[in-house]
GUDRENDO-494930 format. One record per residue: residue in one letter; x, y, z of N, C-alpha, C, O in turn. Coordinates in steps of 0.02 Angstrom, whole numbers, plus 32768, in hexadecimal, padded with zeros to 4 digits. Atoms other than C-alpha are relative to their C-alpha. Layout:
<sites>
AXYZXYZXYZXYZ
...
</sites>
This chain:
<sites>
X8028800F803B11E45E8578EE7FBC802280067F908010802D
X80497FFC7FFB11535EED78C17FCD7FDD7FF17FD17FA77FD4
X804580268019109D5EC478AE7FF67FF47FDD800880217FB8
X80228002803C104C5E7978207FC580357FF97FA880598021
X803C7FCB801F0FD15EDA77BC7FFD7FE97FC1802E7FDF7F9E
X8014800180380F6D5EB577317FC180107FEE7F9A8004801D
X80367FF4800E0ED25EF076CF7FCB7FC27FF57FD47F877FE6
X8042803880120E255E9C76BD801D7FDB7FB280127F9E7FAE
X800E8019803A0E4A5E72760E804B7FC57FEF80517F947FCB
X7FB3803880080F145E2576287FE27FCD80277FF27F918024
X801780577FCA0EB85DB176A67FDA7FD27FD27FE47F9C7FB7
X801E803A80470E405D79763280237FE77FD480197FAD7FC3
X7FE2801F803F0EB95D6D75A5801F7FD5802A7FFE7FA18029
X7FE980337FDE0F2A5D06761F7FEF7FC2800E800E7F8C800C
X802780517FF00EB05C8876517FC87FFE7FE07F977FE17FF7
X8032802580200E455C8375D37FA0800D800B7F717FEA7FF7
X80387FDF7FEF0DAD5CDC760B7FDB80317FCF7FFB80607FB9
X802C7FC7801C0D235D3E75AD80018048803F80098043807B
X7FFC7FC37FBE0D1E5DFC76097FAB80227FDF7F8F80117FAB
X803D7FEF80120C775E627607802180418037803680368070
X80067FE17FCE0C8F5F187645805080257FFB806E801E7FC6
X7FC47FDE80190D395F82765B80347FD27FFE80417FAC802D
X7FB980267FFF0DCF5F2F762B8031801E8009806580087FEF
X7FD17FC97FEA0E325FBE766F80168000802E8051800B8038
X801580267FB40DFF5F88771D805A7FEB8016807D7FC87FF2
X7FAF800E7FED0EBC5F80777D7FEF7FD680347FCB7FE78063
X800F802F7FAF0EC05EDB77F680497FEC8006806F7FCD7FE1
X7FCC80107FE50F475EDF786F80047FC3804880317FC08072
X800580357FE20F055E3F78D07FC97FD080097FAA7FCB7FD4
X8030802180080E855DC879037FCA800880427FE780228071
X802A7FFC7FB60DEB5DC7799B7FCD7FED7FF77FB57FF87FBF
X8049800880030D4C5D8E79B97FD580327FEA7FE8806C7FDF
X80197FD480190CB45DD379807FEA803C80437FD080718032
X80347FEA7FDB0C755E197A1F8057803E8033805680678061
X7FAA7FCF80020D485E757A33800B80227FD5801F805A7FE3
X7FE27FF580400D6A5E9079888001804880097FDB80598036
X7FE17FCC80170DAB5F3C795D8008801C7FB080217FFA7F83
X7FEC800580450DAA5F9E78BF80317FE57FDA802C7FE37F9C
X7FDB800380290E565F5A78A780037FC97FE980297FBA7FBC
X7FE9803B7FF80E3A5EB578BC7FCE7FD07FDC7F9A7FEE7FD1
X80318017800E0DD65E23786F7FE67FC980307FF47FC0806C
X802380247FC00D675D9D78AF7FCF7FD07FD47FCF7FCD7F96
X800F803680470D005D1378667FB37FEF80447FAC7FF48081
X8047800F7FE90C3A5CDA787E7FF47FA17FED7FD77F887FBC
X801D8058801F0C355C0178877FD27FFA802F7FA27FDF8015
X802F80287FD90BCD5BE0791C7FBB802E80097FC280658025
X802E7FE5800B0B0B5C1179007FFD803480517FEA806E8053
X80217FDD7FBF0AF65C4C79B88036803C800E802D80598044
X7FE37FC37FFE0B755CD579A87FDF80337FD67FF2806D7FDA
X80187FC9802C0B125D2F792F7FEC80387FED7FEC805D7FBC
X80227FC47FEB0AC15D9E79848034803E8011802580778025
X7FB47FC47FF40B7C5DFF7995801A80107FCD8050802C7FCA
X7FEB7FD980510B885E2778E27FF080447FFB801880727FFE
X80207FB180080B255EBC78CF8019801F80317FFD80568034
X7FDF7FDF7FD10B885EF6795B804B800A802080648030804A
X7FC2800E80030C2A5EB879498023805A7FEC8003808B7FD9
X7FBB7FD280130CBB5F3E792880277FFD7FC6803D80287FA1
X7FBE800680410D295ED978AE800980217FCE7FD980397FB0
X7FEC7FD780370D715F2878377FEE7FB87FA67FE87FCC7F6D
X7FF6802780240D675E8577C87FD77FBE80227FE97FA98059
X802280307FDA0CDE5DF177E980057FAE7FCC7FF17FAF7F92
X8006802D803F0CF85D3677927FBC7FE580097FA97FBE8034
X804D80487FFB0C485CEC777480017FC37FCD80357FA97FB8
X801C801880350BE75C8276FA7FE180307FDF7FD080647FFC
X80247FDB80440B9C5CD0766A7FB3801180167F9580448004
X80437FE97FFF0AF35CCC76A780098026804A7FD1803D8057
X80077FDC7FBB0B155D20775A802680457FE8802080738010
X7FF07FD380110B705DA176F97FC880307FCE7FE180667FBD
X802C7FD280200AE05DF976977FD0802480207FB080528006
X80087FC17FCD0AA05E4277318018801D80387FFC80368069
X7FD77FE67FDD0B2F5E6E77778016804E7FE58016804F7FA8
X7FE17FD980270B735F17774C803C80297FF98049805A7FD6
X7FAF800A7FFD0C245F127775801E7FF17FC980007FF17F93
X7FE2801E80340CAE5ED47713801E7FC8802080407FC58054
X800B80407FE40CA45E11770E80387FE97FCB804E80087F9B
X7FE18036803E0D0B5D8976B27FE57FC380197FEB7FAF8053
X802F8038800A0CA15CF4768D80327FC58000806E7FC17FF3
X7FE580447FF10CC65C5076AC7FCE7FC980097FA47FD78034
X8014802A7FDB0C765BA976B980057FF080507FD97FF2807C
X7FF6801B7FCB0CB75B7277408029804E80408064804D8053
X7FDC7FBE7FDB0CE55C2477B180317FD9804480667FF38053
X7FB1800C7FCC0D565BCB783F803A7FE07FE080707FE37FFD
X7FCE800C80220DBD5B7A77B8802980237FE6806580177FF0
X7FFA7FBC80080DD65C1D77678007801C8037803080478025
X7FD87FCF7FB60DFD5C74781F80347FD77FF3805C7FF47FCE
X7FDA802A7FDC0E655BF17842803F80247FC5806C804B7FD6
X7FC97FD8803A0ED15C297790801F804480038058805B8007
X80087FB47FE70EB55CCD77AA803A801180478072802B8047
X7FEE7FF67FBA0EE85CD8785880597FFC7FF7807A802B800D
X7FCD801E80030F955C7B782A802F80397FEA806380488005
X7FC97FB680220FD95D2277AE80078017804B804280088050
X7FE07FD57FD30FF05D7D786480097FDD80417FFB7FF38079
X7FDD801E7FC4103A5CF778CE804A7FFF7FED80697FDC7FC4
X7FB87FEB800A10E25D3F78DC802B7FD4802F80247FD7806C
X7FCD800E7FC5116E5CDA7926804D7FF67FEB806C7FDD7FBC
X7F9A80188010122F5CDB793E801E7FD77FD6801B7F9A7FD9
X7FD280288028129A5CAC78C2803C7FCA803D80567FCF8074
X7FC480417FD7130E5C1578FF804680077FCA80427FF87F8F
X7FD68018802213AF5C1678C080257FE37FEC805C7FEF8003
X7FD0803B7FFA14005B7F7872802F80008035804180398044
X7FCC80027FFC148A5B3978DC80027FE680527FC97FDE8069
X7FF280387FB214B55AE17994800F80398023803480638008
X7FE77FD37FDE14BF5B547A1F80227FE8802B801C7FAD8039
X7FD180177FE215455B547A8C80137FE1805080437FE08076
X800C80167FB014FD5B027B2D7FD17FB27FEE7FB27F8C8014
X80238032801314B55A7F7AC580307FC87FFF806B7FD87FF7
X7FCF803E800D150659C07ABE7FDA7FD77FDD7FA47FBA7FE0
X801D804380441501595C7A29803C7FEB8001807480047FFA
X7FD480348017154458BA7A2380337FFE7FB4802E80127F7A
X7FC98002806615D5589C79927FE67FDD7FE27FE87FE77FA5
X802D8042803E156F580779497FD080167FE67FB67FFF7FB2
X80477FD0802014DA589879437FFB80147FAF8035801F7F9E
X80007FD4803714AF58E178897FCE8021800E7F94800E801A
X80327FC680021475599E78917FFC80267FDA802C804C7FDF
X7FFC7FF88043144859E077F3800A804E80067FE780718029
X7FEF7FB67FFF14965A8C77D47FB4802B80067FBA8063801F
X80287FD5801613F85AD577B77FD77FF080497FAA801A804D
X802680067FC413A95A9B786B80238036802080558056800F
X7FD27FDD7FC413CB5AF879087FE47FD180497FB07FB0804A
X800080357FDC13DA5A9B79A77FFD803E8045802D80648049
X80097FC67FE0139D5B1A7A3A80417FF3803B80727FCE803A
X7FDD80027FA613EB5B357AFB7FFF7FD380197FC77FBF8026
X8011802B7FB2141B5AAE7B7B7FC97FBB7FCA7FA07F967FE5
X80058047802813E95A227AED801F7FD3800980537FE08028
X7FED803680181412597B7ACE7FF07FE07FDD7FB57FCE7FE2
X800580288022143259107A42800F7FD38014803D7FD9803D
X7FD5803C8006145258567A4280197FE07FD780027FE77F9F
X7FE6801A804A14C357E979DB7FBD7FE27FD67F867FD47FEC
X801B80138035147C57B379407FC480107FEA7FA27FED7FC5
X803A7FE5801513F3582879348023803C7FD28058805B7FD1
X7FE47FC1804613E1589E78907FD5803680097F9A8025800D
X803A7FC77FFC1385594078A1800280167FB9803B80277FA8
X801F7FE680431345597377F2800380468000800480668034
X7FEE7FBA8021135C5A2077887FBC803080237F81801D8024
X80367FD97FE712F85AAF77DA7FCE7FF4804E7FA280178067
X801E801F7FAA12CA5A3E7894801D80358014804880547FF5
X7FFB7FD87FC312CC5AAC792C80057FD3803E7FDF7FA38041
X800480367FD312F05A5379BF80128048803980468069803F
X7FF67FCB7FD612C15AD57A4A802C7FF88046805D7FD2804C
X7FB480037FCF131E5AF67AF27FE07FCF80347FA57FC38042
X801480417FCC131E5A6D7B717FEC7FBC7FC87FE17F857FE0
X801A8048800C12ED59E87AFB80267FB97FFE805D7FBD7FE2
X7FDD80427FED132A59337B1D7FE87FD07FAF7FB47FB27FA0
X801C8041804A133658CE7A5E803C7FB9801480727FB77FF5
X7FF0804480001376581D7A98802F7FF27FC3803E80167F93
X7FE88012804213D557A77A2F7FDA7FE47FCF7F9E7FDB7FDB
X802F80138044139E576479747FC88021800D7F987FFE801C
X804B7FE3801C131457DB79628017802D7FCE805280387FC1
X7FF37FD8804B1302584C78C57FCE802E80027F9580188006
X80357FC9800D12A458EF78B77FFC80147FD0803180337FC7
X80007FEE80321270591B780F7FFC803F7FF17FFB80628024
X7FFA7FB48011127059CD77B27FDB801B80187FA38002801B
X802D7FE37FFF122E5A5577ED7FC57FDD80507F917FF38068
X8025800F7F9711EB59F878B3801B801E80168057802B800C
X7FD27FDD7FCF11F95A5A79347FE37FF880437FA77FFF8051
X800E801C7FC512075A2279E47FFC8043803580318054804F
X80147FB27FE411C25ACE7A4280177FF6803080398029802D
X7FC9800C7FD512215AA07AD380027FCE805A7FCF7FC4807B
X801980347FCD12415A287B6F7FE87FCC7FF27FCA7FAB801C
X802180488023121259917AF280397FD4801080747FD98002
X7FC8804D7FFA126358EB7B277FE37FC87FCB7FAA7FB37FCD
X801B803080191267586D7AA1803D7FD3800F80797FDF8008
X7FD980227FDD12AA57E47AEC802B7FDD7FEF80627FE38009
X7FD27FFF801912F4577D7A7B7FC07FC77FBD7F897FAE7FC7
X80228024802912C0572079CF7FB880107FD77F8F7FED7FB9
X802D7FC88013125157AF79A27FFD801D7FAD802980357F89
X7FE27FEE8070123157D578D57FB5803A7FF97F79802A7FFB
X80397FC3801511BF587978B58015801F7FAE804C80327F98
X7FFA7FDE8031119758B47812800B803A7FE680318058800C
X7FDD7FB47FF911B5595D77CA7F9A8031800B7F5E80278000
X80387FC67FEE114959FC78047FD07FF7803D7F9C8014804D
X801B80077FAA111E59C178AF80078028802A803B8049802B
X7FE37FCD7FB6110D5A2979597FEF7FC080267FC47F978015
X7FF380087FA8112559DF79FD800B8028803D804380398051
X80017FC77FDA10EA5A537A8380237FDA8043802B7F9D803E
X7FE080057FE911485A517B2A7FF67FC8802A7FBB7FB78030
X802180337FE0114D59BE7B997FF77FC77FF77FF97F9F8025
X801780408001111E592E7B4280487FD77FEB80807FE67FD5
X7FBB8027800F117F58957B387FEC7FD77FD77FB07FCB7FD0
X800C803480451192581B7AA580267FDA801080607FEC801A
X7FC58037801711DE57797AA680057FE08049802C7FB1804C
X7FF080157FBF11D457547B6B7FF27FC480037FC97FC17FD5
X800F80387FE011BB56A37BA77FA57FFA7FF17F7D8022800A
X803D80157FEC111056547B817FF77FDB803680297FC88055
X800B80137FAC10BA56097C227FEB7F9F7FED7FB77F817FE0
X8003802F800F10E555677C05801D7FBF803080597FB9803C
X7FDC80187FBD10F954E67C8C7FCB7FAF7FFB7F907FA67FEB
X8027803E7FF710D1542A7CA680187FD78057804C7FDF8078
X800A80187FC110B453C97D4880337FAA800580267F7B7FDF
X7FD2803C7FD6113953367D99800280078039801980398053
X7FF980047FBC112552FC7E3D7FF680378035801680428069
X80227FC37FC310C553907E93802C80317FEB80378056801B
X7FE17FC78001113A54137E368003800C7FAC80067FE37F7E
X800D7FEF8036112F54707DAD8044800A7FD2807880197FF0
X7FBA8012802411BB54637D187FEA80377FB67FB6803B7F96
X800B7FD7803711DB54E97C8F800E7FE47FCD803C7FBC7FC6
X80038028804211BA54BA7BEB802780427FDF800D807A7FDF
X7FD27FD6802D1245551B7B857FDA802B7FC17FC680027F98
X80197FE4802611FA559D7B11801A80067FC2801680407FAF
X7FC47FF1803F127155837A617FD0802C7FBB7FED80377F86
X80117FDE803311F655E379F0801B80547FF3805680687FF8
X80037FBF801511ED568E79C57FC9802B80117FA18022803F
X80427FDC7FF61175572279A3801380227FB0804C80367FA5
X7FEE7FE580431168576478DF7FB88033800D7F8280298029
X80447FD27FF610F857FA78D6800880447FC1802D80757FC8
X80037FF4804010CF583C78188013804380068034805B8034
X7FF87FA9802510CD58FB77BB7FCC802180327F9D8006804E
X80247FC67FFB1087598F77F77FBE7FD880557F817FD7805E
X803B801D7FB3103F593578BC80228039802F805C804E802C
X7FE87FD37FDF103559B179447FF97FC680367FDC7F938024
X800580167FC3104459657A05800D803A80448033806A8049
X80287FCD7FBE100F59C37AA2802D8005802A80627FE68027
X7FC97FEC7FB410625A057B447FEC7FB2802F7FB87F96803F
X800D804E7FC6107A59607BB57FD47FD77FEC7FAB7FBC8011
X8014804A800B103F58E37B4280407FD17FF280787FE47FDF
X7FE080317FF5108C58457B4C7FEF7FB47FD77FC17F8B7FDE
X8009803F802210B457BC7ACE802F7FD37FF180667FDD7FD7
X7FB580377FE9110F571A7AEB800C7FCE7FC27FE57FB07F9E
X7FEB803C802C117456AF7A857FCE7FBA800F7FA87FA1803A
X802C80458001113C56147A4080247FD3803780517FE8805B
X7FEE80447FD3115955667AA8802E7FD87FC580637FBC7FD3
X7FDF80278034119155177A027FEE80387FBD8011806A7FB4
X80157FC180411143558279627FF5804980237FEF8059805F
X7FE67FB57FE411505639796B7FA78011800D7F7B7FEB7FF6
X80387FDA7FF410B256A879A7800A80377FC38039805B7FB3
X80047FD7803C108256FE79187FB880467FF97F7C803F8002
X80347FDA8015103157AE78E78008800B7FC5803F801E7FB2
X7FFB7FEA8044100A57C5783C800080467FF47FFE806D8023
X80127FA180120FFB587F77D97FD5800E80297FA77FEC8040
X80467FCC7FFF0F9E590E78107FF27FE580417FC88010804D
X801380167FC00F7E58B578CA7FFF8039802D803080518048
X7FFC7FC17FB70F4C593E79457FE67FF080477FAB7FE78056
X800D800D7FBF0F6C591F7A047FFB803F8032802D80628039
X80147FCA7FC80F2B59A07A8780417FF68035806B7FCD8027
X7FF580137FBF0F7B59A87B367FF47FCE80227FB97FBD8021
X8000802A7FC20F9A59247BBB7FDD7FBC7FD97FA57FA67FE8
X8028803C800E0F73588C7B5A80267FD37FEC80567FDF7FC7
X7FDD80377FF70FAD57ED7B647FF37FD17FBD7FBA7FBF7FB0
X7FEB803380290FDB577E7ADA80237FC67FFF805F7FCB7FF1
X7FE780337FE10FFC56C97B0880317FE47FC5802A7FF27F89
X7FDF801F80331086565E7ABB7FC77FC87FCD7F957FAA7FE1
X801B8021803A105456057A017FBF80147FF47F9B7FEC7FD7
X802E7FC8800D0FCA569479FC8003800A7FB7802F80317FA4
X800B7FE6804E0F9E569E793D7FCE803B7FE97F9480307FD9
X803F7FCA80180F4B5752790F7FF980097FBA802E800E7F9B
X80087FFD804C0F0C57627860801E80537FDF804B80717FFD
X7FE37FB280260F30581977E87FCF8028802C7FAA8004804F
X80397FB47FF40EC058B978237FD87FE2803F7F9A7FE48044
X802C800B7FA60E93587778E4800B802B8006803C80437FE8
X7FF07FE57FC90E7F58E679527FF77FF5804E7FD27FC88061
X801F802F7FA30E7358CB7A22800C803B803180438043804A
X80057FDC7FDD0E4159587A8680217FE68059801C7FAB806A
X7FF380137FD60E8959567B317FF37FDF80437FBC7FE1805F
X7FF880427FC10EB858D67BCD7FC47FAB7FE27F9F7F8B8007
X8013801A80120E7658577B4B80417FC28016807C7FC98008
X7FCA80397FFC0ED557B17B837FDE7FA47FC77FAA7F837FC9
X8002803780340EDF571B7AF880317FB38021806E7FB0801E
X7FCD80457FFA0F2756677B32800E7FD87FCE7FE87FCB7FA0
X7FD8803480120FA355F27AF77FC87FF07FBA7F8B7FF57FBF
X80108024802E0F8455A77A3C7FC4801A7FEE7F9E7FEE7FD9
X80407FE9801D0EF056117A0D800880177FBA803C80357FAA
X7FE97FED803A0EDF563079627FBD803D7FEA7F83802B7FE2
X803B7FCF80210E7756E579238007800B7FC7804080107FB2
X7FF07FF0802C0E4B570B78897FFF805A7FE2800680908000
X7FDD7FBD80180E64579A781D7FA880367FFB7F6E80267FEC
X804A7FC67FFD0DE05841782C7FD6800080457FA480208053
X802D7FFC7FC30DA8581D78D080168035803B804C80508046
X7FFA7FC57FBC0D95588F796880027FE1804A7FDE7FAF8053
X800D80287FB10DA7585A7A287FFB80458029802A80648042
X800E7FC27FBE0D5F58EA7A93801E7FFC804880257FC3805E
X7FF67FF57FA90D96591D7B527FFF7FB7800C7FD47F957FEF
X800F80197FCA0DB9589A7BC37FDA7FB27FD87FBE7F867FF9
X8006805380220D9157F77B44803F7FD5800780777FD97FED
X7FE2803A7FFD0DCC575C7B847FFB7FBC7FDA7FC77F9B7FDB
X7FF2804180250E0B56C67B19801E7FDA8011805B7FDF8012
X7FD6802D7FFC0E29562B7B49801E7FDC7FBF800E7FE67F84
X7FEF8013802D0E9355BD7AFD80037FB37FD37FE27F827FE3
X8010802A80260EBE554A7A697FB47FF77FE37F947FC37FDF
X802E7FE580310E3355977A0B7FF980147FA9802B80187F86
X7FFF7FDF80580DFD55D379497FC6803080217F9980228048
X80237FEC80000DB756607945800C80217FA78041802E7F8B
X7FF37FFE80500D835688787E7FF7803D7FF77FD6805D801F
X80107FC480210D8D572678107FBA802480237F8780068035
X80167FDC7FF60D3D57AB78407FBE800080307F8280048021
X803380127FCC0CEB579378E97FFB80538024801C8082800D
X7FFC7FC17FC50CC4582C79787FE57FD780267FBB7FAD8017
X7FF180147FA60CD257FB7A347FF8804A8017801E807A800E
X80027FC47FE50C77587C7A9180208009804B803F7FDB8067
X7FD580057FBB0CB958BC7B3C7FF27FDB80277FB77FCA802E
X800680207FC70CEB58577BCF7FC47FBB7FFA7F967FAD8021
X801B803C800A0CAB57B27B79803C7FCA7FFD80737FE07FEF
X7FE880377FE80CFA570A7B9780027FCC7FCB7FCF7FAA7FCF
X8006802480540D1C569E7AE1801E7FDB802780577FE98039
X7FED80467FF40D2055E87B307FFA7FB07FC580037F737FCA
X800D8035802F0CF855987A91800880097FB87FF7803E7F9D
X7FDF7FC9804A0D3555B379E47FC980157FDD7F9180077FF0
X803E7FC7801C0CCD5629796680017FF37FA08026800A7F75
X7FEE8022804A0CB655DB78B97FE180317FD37FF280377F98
X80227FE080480C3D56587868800C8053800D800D80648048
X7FF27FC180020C5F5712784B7FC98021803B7F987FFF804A
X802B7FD37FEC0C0657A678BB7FFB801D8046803480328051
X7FEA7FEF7FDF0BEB57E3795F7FE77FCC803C7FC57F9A802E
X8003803F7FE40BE657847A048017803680398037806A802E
X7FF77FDE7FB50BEE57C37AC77FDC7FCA80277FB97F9B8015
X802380287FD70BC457837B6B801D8030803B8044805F8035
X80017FD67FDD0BBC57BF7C0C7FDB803080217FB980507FFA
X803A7FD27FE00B5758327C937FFF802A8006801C803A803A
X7FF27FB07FF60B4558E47C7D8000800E805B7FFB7FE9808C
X7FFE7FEB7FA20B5259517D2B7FB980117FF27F9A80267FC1
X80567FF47FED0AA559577D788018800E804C804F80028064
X80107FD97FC10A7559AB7E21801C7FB08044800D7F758037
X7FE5803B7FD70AC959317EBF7FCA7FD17FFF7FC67FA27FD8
X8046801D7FF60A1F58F77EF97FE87FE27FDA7FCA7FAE7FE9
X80268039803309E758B97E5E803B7FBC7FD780297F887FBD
X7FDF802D80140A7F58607E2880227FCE804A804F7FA78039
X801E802A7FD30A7658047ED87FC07FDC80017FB67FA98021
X8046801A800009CC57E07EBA7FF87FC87FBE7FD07F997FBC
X7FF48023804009FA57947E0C803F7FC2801A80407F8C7FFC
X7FC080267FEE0AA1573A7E647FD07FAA801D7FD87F6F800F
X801C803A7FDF0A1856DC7EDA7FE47FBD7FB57FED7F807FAE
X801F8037802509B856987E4080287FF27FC780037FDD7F9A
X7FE5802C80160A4456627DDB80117FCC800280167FA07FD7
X7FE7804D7FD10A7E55E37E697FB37FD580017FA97F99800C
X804B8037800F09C655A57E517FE57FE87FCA7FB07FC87FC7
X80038005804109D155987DA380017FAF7FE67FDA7F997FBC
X7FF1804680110A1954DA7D9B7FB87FD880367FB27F9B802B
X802080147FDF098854B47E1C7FB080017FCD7F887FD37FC0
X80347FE88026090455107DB17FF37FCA7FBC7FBF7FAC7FAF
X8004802A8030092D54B07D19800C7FA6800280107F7C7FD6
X80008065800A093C53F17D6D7FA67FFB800A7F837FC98008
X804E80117FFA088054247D897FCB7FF27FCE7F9F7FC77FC8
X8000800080460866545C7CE27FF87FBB7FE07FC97F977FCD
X7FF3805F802A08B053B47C9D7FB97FD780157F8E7FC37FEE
X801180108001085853727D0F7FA37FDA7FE97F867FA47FE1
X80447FF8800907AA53A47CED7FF37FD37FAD7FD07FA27F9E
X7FF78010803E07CC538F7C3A7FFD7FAF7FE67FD97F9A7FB8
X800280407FFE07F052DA7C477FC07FDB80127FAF7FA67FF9
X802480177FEE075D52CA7CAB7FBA7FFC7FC97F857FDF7FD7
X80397FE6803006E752F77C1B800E7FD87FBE7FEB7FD17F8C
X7FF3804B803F073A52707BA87FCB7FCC7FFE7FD17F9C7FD8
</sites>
């Protein structure tokens, strides 16, 4: 399959872009500004790159309207220029056609339904009473359990175990690795030993959600763990059973969420944010990195915690007078009282 190629002006017409400049301009890919190539384009969102415009290469630059009138390239305007890359970018991501149909190292159960129009890769497995939907991909190595259902058009990029009791909507990826549907960590205490509490839920996970290489999300205990639309999970992140995520999350990676937490919809969880559980957290929050949500979050906005890296010496020197901190303030009190 050859390369894409298209002019400044099919890109714009494509996505919707104003152009300023040649629309003749041939772009046969994408690069930064400080790479870019006559052939290629490239896009200006973050102010402190700026200074690599006037020096850039691209053949094709997306800005805003006002960073384009002293530019003197050929630009296509945009509010928002990484939204527009991001569109952009997509016309020349070329990949392999799949072609309907079960390959012949694959095993699907007889109770399975696989819709002519899926294809079911290498060294697969189906289980009974799961349906794969018109246009699913189910790549090579992947493990789909029983009763689960993949809707149109998901595609499990490969090595995905869903374990069993698994329901995805249509136009999903699942990058390699992760598992769905495994055992939540559910265990109660008799006589000095610990006793598994049977997991009978599920995991339902809406339209158009992507999930990461080696993330991990477990059936419910009783109600299913649920992701709504549009949910985007990074890498390596843990999703506890009866985990409720709202529409348009996202959760950058090795973000771990416990048991019964409920997020809402538009929010962000940066790097390395920990949630405990049996929580609310409401519409449209941000959790900056490697912060610790021990308490639920009722009003919209952003929220962190946590100690940047500082030099050894001084974050020893800060360690001592934390542990003196509860000492410092019974003095405090005390003084305080004394002046009553």
């Amino acid at each position: 399959m050859g390369k894409q190629a298209y002019t400044a002006a099919e890109i714009a017409g494509r996505i919707g872009l104003g152009l300023r400049g040649d629309g003749a301009v041939r772009i046969e890919g994408v690069a930064s500004l400080g790479t870019a190539q006559p052939h290629q384009l490239s896009f200006l969102a973050n102010p402190r790159f700026k200074a690599q415009l006037q020096e850039s290469r691209a053949g094709v630059v997306i800005l805003q309207p006002e960073e384009a009138e002293s530019f003197s390239g050929t630009a296509l305007l945009a509010t928002d220029p990484y939204v527009a890359y991001a569109r952009a970018a997509a016309l020349f991501e070329v990949r392999e056609a799949t072609a309907p149909g079960i390959h012949p190292t694959a095993v699907v159960d007889p109770a399975a339904e696989v819709d002519p129009g899926a294809h079911v890769g290498p060294h697969s497995v189906i289980g009974p009473r799961t349906v794969i939907g018109p246009g699913a991909v189910i790549g090579p190595g992947c493990v789909v359990g029983e009763d689960c259902e993949i809707g149109p058009e998901t595609e499990l990029v490969a090595r995905v175990t869903l374990v069993r009791r698994v329901r995805m909507g249509a136009r999903c990826v699942v990058h390699p690795g992760a598992v769905i549907g495994a055992d939540g960590f559910g265990l109660a205490m008799e006589k000095g030993q610990w006793i598994k509490v049977p997991q009978l839920g599920g995991v339902r996970i809406g339209d158009d959600c992507e999930i990461g290489a080696n993330t991990t999300i477990d059936r419910g205990a009783i109600d299913d763990t649920v992701l709504e639309d549009n949910v985007r999970l990074d890498n390596l992140i843990q999703i506890a059973h009866n985990v409720h995520v709202g529409a348009h999350t996202a959760m950058a990676g090795c973000v771990g969420v416990a048991g019964s937490t409920r997020i809402g919809r538009y929010c962000m969880l940066a790097g390395q944010v920990g949630v405990a559980g049996h929580l609310d957290i409401c519409d449209k929050v941000t959790v900056m990195a490697k912060s610790m949500v021990s308490h639920s979050i009722t009003e919209p906005g952003e929220y962190a915690s946590g100690i940047p890296a500082m030099p050894a010496r001084d974050w020893r020197r800060n360690a001592v007078r934390i542990r003196q901190l509860d000492t410092l303030a019974r003095r405090v009190a005390a003084n305080e009282k004394g002046k009553e």
